[in-house]
C-alpha positions as CSV (number, residue, x, y, z in Angstrom):
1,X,24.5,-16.4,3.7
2,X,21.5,-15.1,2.2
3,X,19.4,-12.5,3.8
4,X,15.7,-12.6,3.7
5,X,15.0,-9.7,5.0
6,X,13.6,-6.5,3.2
7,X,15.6,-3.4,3.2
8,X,13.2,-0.6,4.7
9,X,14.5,2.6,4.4
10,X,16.5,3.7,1.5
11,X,18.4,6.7,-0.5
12,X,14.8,8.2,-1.0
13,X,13.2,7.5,2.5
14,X,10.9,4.2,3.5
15,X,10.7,1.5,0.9
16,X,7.7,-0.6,-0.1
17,X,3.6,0.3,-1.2
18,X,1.0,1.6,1.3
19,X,-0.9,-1.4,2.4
20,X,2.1,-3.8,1.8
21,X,5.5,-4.9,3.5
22,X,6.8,-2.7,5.3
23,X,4.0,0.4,5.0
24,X,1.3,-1.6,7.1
25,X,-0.6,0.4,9.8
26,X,1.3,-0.8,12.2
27,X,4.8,-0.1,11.0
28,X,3.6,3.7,10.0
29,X,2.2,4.5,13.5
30,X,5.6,3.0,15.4
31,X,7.6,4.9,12.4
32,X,5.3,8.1,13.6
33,X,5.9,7.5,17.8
34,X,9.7,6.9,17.6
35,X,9.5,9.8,15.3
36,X,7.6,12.0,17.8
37,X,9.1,10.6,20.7
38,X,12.5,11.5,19.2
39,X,11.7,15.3,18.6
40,X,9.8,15.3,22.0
41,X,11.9,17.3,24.6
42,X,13.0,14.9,27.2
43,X,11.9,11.7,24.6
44,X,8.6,11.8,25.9
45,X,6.2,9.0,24.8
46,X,3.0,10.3,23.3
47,X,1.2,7.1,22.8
């Protein structure tokens, strides 16, 4: 079976270029939410 998908986070902490697969705009700011919401008391969403 081969997998085609890219590993995202490794050893060192998110994989990949800003501006490319996976460190698009829209991957950093649902990185940055589940983040937040995560550290939030009661897992509040900020967004």
């Amino acid at each position: 079976m081969i997998d085609n998908k890219k590993k995202v986070f490794g050893t060192d902490g998110i994989r990949g270029k800003v501006g490319e697969y996976p460190m698009t705009v829209d991957f950093t700011m649902r990185l940055a939410s589940a983040i937040a919401s995560t550290l939030t008391p009661n897992g509040e969403q900020l967004l």
